[in-house]
Short mmCIF file of the C-alpha atoms (twelve columns), coordinates in Angstrom:
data_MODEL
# 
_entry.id   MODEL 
# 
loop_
_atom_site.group_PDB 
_atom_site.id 
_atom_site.type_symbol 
_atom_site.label_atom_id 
_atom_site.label_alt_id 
_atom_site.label_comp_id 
_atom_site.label_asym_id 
_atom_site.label_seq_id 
_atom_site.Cartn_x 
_atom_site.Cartn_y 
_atom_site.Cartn_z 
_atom_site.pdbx_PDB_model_num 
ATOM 1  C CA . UNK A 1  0.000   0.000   0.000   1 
ATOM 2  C CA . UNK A 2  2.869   2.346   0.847   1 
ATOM 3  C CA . UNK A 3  4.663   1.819   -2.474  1 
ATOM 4  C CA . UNK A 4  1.381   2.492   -4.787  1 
ATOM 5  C CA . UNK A 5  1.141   5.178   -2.750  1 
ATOM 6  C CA . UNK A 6  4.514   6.988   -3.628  1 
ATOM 7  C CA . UNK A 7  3.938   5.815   -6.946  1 
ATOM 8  C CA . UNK A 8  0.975   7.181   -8.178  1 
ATOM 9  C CA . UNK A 9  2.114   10.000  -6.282  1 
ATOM 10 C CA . UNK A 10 5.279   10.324  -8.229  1 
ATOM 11 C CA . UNK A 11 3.208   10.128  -11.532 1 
ATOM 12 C CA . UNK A 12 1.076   12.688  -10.840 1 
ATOM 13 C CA . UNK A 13 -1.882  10.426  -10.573 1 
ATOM 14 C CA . UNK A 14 -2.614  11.090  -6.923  1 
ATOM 15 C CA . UNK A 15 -1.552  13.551  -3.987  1 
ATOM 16 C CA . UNK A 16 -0.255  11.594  -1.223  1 
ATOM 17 C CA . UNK A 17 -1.059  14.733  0.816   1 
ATOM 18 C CA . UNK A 18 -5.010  14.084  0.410   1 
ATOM 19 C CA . UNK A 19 -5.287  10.144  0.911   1 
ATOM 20 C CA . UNK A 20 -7.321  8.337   2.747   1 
ATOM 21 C CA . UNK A 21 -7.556  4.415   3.317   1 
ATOM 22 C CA . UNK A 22 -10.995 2.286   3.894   1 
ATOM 23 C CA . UNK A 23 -10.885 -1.518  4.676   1 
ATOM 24 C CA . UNK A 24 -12.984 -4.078  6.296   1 
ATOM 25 C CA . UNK A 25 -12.222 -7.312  7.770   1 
ATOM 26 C CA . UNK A 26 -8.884  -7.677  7.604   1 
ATOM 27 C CA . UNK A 27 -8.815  -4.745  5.201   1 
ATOM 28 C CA . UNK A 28 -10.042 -2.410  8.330   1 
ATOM 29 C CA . UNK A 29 -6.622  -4.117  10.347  1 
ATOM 30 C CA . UNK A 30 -4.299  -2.999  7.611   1 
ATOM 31 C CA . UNK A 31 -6.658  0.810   7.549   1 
ATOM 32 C CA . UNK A 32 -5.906  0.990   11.268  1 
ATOM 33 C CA . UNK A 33 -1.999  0.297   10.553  1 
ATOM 34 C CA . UNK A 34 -1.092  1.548   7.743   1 
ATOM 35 C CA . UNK A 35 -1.920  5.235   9.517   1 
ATOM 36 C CA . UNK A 36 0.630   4.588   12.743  1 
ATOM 37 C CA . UNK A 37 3.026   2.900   10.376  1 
ATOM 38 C CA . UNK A 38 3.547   5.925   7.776   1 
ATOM 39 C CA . UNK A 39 1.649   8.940   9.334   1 
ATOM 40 C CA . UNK A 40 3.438   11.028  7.013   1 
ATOM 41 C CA . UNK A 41 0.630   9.063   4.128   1 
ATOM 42 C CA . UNK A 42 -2.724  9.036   5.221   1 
ATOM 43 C CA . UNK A 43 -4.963  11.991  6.112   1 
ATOM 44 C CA . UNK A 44 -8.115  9.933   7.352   1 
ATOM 45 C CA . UNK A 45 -8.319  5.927   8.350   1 
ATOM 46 C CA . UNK A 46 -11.960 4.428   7.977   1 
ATOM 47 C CA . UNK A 47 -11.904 0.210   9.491   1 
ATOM 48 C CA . UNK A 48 -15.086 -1.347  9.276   1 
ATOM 49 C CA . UNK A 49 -15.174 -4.228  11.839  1 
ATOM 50 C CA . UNK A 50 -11.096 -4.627  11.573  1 
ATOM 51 C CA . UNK A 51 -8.854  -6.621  14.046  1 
ATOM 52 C CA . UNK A 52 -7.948  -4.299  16.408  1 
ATOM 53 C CA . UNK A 53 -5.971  -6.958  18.708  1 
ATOM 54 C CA . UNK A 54 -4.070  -9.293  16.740  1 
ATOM 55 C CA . UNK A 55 -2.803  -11.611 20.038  1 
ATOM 56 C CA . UNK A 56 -6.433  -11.523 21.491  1 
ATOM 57 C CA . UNK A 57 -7.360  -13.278 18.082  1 
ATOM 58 C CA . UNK A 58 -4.540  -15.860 18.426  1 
ATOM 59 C CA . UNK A 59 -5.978  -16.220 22.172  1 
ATOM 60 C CA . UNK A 60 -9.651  -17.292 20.669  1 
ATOM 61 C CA . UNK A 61 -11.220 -21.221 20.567  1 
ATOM 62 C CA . UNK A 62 -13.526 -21.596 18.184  1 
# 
C-alpha cells in the first residue's frame, strides 16, 4: 500500500497529501496500521469491523 502510494504520487496520478484508506475485515486491520506505520501518508483511516488486537485473536477457541 505504501509503495502504490509513492507511486501514483510520483506520476502525478494522486496527492499523497489528500489520501485516505478504507478496509474491512482484515482490510479495516491494515486501515488501522497503515496510519501509525507511515503517518506522514494518510490523512483519514476508515476500518469497518477490523482486528484491532491481533494476540487476542490468536488467544480465541472456536
Amino acid at each position: 500500500m505504501f509503495d502504490s502510494i509513492e507511486h501514483l504520487d510520483s506520476e502525478g496520478v494522486i496527492d499523497k497529501n489528500n489520501v485516505c484508506v478504507y478496509g474491512g475485515s482484515y482490510g479495516g486491520y491494515a486501515a488501522t496500521q497503515g496510519p501509525m506505520m507511515r503517518p506522514d501518508l494518510f490523512k483519514c483511516a476508515i476500518s469497518e469491523a477490523g482486528l484491532y488486537d491481533i494476540n487476542a485473536q490468536y488467544s480465541v477457541e472456536i
